[in-house]
C-alpha positions as CSV (number, residue, x, y, z in Angstrom):
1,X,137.4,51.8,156.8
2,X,140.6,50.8,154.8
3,X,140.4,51.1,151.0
4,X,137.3,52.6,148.9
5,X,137.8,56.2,149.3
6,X,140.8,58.5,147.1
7,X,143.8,56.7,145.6
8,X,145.8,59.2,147.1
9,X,146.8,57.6,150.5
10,X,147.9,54.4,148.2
11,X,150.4,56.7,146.3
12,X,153.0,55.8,149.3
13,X,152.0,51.9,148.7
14,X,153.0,51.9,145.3
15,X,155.9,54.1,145.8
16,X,157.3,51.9,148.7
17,X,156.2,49.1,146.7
18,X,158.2,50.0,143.6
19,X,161.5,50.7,145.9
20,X,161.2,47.4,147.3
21,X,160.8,45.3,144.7
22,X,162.4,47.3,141.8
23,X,160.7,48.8,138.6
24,X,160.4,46.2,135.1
25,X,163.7,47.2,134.1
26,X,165.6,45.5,137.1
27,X,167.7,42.2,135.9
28,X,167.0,39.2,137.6
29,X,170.1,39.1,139.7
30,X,168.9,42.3,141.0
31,X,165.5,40.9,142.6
32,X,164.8,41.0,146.0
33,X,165.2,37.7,148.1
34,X,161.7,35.7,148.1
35,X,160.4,37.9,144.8
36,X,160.2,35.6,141.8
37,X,162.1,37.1,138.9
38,X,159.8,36.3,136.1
39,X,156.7,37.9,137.2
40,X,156.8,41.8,136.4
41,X,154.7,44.0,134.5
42,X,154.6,42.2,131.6
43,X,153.0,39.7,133.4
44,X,150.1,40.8,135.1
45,X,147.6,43.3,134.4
46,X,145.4,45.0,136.8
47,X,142.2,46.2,135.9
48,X,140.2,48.8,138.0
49,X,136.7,47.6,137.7
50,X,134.7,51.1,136.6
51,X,131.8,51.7,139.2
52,X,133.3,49.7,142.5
53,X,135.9,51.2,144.2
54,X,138.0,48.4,146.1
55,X,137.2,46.1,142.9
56,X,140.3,44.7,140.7
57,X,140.6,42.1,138.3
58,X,143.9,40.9,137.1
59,X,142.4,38.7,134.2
60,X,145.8,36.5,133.5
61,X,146.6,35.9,137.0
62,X,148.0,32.4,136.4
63,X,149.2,30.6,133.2
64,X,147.9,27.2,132.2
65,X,150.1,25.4,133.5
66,X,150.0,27.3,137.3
67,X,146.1,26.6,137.0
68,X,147.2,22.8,136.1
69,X,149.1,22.6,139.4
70,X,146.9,24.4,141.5
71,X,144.2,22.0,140.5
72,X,146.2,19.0,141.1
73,X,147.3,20.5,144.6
74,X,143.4,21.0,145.3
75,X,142.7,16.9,143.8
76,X,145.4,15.5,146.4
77,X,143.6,17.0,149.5
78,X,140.8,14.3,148.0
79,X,138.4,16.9,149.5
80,X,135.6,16.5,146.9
81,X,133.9,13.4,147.1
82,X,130.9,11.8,147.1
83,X,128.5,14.8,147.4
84,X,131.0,16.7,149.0
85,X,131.6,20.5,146.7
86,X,133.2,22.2,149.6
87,X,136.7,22.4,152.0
88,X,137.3,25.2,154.5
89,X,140.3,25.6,156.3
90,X,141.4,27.9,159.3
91,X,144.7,28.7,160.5
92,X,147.4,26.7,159.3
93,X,146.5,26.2,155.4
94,X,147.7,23.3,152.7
95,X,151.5,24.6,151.5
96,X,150.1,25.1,148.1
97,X,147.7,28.2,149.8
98,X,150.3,29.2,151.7
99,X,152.1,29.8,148.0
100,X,149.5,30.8,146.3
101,X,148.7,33.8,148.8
102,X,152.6,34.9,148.4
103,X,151.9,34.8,144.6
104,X,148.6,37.4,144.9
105,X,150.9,39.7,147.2
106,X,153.9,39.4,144.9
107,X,151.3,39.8,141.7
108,X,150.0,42.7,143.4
109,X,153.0,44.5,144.3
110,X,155.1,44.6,140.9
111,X,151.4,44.6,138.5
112,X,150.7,46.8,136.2
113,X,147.8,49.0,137.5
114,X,145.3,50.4,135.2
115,X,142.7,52.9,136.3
116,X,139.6,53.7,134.5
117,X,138.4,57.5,135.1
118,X,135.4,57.2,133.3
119,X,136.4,57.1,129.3
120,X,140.2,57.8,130.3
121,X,142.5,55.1,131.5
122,X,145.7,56.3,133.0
123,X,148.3,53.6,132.8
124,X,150.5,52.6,135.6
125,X,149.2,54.6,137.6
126,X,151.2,55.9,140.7
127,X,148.1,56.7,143.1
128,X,146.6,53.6,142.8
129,X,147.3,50.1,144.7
130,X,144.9,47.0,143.9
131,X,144.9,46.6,148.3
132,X,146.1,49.2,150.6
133,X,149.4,49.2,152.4
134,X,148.0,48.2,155.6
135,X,146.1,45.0,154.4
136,X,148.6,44.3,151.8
137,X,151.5,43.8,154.4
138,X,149.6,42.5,157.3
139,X,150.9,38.6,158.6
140,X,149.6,36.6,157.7
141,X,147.9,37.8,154.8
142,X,145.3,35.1,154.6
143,X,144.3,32.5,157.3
144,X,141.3,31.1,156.0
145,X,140.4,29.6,152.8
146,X,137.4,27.9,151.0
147,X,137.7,26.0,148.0
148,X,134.6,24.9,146.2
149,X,133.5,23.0,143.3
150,X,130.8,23.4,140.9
151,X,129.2,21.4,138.1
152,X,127.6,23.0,134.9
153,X,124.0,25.1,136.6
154,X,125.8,25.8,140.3
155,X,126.8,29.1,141.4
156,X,126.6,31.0,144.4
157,X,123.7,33.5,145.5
158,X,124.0,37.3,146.2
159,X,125.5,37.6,149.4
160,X,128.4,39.9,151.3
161,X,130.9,38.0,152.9
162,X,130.7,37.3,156.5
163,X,132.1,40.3,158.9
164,X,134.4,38.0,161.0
165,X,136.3,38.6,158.0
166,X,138.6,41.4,157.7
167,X,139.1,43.1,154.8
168,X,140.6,42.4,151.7
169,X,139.4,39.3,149.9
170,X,140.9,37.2,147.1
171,X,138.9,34.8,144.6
172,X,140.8,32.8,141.8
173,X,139.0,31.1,139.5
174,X,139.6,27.6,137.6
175,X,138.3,25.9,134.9
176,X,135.5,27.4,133.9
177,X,134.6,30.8,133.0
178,X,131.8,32.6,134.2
179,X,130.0,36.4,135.1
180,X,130.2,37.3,138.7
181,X,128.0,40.1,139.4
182,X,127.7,43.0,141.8
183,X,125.1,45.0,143.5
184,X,124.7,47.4,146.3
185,X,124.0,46.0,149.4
186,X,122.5,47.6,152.5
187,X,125.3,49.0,154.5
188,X,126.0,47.9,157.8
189,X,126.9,49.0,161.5
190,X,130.3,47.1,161.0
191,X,131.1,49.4,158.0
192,X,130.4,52.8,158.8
193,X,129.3,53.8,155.6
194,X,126.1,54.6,154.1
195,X,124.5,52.9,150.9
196,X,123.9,56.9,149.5
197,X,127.9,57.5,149.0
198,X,127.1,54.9,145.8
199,X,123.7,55.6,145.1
200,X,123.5,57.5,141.4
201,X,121.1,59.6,139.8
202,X,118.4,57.2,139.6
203,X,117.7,55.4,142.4
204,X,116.9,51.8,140.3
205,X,119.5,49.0,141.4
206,X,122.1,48.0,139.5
207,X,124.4,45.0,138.7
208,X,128.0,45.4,137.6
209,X,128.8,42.0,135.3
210,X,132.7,41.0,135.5
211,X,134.3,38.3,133.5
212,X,136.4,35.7,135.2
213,X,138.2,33.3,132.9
214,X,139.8,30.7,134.0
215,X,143.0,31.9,135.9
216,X,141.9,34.9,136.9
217,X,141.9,36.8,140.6
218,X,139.8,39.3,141.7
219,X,140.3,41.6,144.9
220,X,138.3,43.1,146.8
221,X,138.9,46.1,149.9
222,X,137.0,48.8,151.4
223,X,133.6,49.9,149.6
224,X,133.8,46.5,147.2
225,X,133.9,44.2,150.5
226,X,131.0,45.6,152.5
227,X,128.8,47.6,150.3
228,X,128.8,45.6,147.3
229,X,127.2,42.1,147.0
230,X,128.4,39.5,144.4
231,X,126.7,36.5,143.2
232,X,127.2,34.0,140.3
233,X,124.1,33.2,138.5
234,X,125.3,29.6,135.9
235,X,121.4,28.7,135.6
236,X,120.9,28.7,130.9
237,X,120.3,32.2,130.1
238,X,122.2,33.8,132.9
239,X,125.5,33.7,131.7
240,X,125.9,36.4,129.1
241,X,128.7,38.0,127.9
242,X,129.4,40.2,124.6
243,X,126.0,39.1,123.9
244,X,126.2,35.4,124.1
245,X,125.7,32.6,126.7
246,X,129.1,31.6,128.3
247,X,129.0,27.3,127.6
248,X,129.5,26.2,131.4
249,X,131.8,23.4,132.6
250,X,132.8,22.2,135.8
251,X,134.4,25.7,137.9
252,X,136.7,25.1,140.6
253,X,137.6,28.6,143.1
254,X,139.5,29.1,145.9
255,X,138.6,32.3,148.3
256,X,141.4,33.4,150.4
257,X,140.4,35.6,153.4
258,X,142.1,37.0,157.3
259,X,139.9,36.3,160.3
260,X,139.2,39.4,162.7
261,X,141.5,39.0,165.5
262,X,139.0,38.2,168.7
263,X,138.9,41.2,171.2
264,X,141.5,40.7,173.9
């Protein structure tokens, strides 16, 4: 299964990575052709979210005025209407998808990666790479996409994501903020993985909270795909954060994800 076990086979994605698209200090006139010379480590942040391997946040993903656009792009399609709250799409996707999935690879391949090793971070860290290599370069990157809309109350239930799905998912949220939680799922056939590789001490189930403001992405590969479920809870009293109940507004998300190729 790609992803989820040691950093170390991600330590030649970051090197080749870093050769490819240059280290902070490059000039602009020295980035590569389709890399967009503003973005850079002082841009975006990864986080490694403690617990789930495969699970990153990169909390300032897109600055008010991308989400502005993005959710403009989204109100043209005229795709929520009536009592409409969702569009799928398969193969060829809306331009502005098409960008914003060359935005996650580029954010992804000159980010700053933080790691958290239980109380130590390690910063920038070479053996670690928010997708593997092999996901990270595959064409296309994404082919499907959902974009959904909810009002104040609506979320979505615990659930793993479908396994005509490959690997390596993307979620950027809009509007409002809101937890998204984890917890373990039963493993499947598909993943070859047992749920006792993440079972700890006690045997009780758990739920990993993670904080999506608006603009954010979250990634998900290998162990945080298929052995982790997530689920967005917005009913009152759900939404807690640093002790206090998130106030919830419209949220808007778009979920970008590859189709398994069909057996030949």
């Amino acid at each position: 299964m790609a992803g989820g076990g040691e950093y170390g086979d991600n330590s030649i994605c970051r090197a080749a990575l870093r050769e490819a698209f240059g280290d902070s200090s490059d000039s602009e006139s020295d980035a590569p052709a389709g890399v967009n010379p503003r973005a850079g480590r002082g841009r975006w942040r990864w986080e490694a979210v403690a617990g789930i391997r495969g699970l990153w946040l990169c909390a300032a993903f897109l600055s008010a005025d991308e989400q502005a656009r993005l959710l403009a792009a989204i109100q043209r399609e005229g795709w929520f209407v009536d009592a409409n709250n969702q569009a799928m799409r398969f193969g060829n996707l809306p331009s502005w998808a098409v960008e914003l999935s060359t935005l996650i690879r580029e954010a992804i391949c000159v980010g700053d990666v933080n790691v958290d090793v239980g109380a130590e971070m390690t910063n920038e860290d070479e053996d670690a790479c928010p997708l593997p290599s092999d996901l990270l370069w595959r064409e296309p990157f994404f082919d499907q996409m959902i974009a959904n809309r909810y009002n104040p109350g609506e979320g979505i239930c615990a659930h793993v994501d479908l396994m005509r799905f490959d690997d390596g998912i993307a979620i950027v949220s809009l509007e409002s903020a809101c937890v998204m939680h984890f917890s373990q799922a039963e493993a499947t056939a598909a993943t070859g993985t047992t749920l006792d590789t993440l079972k700890q001490e006690d045997a009780e189930p758990r739920k990993v909270p993670v904080y999506l403001n608006p603009g954010s992405l979250v990634v998900m590969s290998g162990d945080a795909r298929y052995l982790w479920k997530h689920e967005i809870n917005r009913k009152p009293g759900a939404q807690l954060w640093d002790g206090r109940e998130l106030e919830q507004h419209r949220r808007t998300s778009v979920t970008l994800r590859k189709l398994l190729s069909s057996p030949s």
